[in-house]
C-alpha positions in Angstrom: 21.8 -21.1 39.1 19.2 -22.1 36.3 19.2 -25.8 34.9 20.2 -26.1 31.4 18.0 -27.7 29.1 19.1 -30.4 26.6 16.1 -29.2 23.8 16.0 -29.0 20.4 13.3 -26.6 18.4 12.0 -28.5 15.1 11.7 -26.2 12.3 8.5 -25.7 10.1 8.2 -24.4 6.3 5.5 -21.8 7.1 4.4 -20.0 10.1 0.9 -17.4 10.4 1.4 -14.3 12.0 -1.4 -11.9 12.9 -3.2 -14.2 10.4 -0.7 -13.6 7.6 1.4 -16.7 6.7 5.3 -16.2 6.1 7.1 -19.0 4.4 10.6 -19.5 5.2 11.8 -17.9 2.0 9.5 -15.1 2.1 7.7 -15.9 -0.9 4.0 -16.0 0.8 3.2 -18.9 -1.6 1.5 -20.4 1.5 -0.1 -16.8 2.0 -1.6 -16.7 -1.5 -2.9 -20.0 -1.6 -4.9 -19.7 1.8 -6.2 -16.3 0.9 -7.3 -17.9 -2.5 -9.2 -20.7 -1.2 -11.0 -18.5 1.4 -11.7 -15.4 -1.3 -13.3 -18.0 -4.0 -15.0 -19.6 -1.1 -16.5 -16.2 -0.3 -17.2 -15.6 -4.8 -19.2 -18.7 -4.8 -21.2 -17.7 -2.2 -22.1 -14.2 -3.8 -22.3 -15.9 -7.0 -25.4 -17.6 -5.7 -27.7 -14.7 -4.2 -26.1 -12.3 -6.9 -29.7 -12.7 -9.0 -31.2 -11.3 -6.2 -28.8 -8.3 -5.4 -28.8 -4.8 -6.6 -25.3 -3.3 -7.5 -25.1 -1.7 -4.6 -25.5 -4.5 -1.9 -22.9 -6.6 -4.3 -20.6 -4.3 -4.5 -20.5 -3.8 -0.4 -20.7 -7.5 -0.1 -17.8 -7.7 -2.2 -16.0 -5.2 -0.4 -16.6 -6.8 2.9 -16.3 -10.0 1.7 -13.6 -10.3 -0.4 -11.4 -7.2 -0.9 -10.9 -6.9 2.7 -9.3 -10.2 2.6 -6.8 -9.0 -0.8 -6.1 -5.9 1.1 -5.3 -7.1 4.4 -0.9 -6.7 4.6 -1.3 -5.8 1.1 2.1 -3.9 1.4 3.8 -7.0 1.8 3.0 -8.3 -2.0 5.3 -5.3 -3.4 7.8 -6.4 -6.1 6.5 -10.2 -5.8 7.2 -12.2 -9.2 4.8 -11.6 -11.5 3.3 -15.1 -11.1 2.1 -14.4 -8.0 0.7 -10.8 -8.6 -1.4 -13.0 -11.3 -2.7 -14.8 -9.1 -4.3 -12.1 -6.7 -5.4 -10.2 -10.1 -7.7 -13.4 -11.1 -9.6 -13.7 -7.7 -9.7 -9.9 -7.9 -11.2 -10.6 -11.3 -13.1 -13.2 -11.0 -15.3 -11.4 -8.0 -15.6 -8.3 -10.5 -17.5 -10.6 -12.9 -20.0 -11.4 -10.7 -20.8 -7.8 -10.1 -20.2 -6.2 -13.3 -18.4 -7.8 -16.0 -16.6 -4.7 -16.1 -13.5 -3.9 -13.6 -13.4 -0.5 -14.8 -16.7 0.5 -13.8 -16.1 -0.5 -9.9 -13.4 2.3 -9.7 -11.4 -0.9 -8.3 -7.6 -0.5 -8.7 -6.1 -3.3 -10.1 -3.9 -5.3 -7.4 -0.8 -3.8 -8.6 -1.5 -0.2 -7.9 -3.5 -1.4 -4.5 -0.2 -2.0 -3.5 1.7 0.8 -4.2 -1.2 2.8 -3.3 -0.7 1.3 0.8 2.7 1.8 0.6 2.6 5.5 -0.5 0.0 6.1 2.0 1.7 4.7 4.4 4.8 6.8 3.4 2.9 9.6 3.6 1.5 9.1 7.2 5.3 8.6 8.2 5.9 11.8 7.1 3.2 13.7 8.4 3.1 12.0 11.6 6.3 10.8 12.6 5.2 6.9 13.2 7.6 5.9 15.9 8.5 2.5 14.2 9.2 3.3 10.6 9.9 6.9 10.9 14.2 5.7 10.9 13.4 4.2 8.2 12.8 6.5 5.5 15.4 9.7 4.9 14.2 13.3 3.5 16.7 14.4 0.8 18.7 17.9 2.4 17.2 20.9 0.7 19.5 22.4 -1.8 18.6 25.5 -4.2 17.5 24.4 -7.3 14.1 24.2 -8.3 13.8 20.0 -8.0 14.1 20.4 -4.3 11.2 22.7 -3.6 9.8 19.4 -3.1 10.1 16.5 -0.8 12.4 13.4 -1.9 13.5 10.4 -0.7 17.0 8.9 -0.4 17.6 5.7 -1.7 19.5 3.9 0.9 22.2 2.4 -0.2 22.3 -0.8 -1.5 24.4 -3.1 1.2 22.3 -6.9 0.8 22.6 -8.4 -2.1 19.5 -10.6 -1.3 16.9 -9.6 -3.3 14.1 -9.8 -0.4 15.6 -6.3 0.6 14.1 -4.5 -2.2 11.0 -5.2 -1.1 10.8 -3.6 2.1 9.9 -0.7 3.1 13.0 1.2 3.4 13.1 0.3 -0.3 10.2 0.4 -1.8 9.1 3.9 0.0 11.6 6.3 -1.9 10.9 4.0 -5.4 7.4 5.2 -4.8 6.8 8.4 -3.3 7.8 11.8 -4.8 10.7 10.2 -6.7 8.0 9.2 -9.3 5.0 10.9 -8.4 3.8 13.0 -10.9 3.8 16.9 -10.3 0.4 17.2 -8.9 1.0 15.2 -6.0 4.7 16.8 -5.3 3.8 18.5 -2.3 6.2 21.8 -1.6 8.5 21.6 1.5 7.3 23.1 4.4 7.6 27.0 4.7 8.6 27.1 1.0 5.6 28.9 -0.9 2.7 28.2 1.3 1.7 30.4 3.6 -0.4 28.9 6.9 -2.5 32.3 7.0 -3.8 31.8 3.4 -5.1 28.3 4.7 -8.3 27.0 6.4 -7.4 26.2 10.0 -8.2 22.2 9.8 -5.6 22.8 6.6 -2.9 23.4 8.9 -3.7 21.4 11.5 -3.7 18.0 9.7 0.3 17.5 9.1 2.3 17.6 12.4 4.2 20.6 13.5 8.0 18.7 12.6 6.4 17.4 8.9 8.7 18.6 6.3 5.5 18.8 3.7 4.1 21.7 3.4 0.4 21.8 4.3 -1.0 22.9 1.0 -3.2 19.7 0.9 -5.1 18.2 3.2 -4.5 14.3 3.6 -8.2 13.6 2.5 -7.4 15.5 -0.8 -4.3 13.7 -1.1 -5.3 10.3 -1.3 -8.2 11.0 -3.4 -5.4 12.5 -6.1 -3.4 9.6 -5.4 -5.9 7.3 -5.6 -7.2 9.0 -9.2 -3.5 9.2 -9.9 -3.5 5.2 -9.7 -6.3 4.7 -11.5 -5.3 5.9 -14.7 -2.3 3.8 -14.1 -4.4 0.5 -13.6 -6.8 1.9 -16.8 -5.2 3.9 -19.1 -7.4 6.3 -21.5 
């Protein structure tokens, strides 16, 4: 028979996680605050050798550098307050200044759309691939006959938690995003609808699984370049 243990666990405000820090209410105040002393760390440092940088070698530096930390769990910043989405949109910024002191001309999407722009992708790869741990997740609207369902929807699951931490994850936020708001360009037709595979190249066809309910009208790379052109008009309107 084992021994029992008299032990008690102390608690602790934050904890990292595959380098990501949650706080115990979820707010990744911690998160932000790490990630903003080790970006600016990294801006400094470019800051310096910028004089003797072309754009190019910046810009990847940048990228490298910098970005890769904003976009790292990027997914997880979805519907924070808007405080904190400030607060990733001036490092953001403030590395874009010592590049260009444009934004726009870096084809950067602002930290807002970045987000949605992981999510949808990662919607997208859920539906195309079947990813065993989200796929439950998300549910296809049935197919009825009117001309809105010719394309793929999301249900909203219903609303059961009144905690507001709920609408911010994925199960949420994935239907908010995808079709349901897309515009028409990006409303892929369901599968079998008015596609047909012999009018396709091969690799066409190929690229969405067998049980996708998209139809394979568009390959994935064309698909996030429309989404990501999609998102950019968002971030910079004309």
């Amino acid at each position: 028979m084992a021994k029992k243990h008299n032990s008690s666990l102390s608690t602790t405000h934050s904890a990292r996680n595959l380098g990501f820090i949650f706080d115990e209410h979820l707010s990744f105040s911690d998160q932000i605050s790490t990630l903003s002393q080790s970006c600016y760390y990294h801006i400094r440092q470019l800051r310096c050798i910028r004089p003797f940088l072309d754009f190019k070698i910046a810009s990847n530096i940048a990228t490298s550098t910098v970005h890769s930390k904003l976009d790292y769990c990027i997914s997880l910043y979805y519907n924070l307050p808007k405080t904190q989405i400030t607060h990733l949109q001036q490092i953001q910024n403030s590395l874009a200044c010592h590049i260009t002191p444009i934004l726009h001309s870096l084809h950067w999407l602002k930290i807002t759309e970045r987000i949605e722009y992981k999510i949808l992708l990662l919607t997208y790869k859920v539906l195309t691939t079947a990813q065993p741990y989200l796929h439950h997740l998300i549910t296809v609207q049935p197919h009825r006959s009117t001309r809105s369902s010719s394309v793929v929807t999301l249900s909203h699951p219903p609303s059961l938690s009144s905690l507001r931490i709920t609408d911010r994850s994925f199960r949420y936020a994935s239907p908010r995003l995808w079709w349901n708001q897309l515009p028409a360009s990006l409303q892929q037709p369901r599968a079998g609808l008015s596609i047909l595979d012999s009018d396709l190249p091969t690799h066409t066809s190929s690229a969405l699984s067998i049980n996708s309910p998209l139809s394979s009208s568009i390959t994935p790379s064309i698909f996030h370049s429309q989404l990501k052109t999609y998102l950019f008009h968002k971030s910079f309107p004309p």
